[in-house]
C-alpha atoms as one frame of an Amber mdcrd trajectory, in Angstrom:
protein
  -4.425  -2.250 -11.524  -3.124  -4.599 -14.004  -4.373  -8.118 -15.636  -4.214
 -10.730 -13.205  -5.265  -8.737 -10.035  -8.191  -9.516  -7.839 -10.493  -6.841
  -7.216 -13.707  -5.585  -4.669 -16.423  -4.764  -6.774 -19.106  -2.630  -4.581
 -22.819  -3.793  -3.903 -24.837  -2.928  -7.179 -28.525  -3.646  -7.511 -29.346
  -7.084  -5.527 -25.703  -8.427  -6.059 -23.768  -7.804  -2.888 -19.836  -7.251
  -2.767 -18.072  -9.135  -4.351 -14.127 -10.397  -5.654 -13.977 -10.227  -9.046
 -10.624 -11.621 -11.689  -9.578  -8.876 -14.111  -8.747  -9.988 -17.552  -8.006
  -6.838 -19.329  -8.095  -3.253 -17.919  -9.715  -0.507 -20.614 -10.373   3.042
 -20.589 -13.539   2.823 -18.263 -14.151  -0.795 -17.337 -12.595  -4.025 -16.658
 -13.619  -7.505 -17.830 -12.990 -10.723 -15.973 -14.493 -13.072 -13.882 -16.526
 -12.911 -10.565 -14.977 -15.049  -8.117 -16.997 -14.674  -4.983 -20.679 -14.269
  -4.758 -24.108 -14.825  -6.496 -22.507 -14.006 -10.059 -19.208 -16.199  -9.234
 -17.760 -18.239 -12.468 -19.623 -15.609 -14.612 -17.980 -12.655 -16.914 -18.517
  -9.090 -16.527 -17.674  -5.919 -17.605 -17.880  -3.540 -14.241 -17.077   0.156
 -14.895 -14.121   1.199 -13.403 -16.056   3.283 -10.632 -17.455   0.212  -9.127
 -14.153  -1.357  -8.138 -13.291  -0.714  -4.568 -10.115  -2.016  -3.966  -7.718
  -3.707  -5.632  -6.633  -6.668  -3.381  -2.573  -7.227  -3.044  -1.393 -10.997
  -3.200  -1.693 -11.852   0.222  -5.539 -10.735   0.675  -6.212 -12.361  -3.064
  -4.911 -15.339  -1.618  -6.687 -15.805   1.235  -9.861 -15.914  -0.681  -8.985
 -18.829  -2.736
C-alpha cells in the first residue's frame, strides 16, 4: 500500500463499506479521503486493520 492507492475500508459502526483515497500511509493508520459512501469527500484516519483490500488500477478505476 502506498500514497495514491484506493482502498476497501470494512463496515464500522452505521457507516457501511466503503472506498477510501490514501494520502499518507503511517505506522498504524492511513489518512485520506472517503470516496464512496455516507462519509464520501470527508478525511479520515482508519487504522490499518480496517482496510480490506487495497484496490489495483483497474478496480480503482471503475469506481470513478
Amino acid at each position: 500500500m502506498k500514497p495514491g492507492d484506493v482502498v476497501v475500508i470494512g463496515a464500522f459502526d452505521e457507516v457501511p463499506e466503503h472506498w477510501f483515497w490514501v494520502e499518507t500511509v503511517e505506522d498504524d493508520h492511513v489518512t485520506g479521503v472517503a470516496l464512496s459512501g455516507p462519509l464520501a469527500g470527508e478525511y479520515g484516519e482508519p487504522d490499518l486493520s480496517m482496510i480490506i483490500k487495497v484496490l489495483g488500477p483497474d478496480e480503482a478505476r471503475q469506481g470513478t
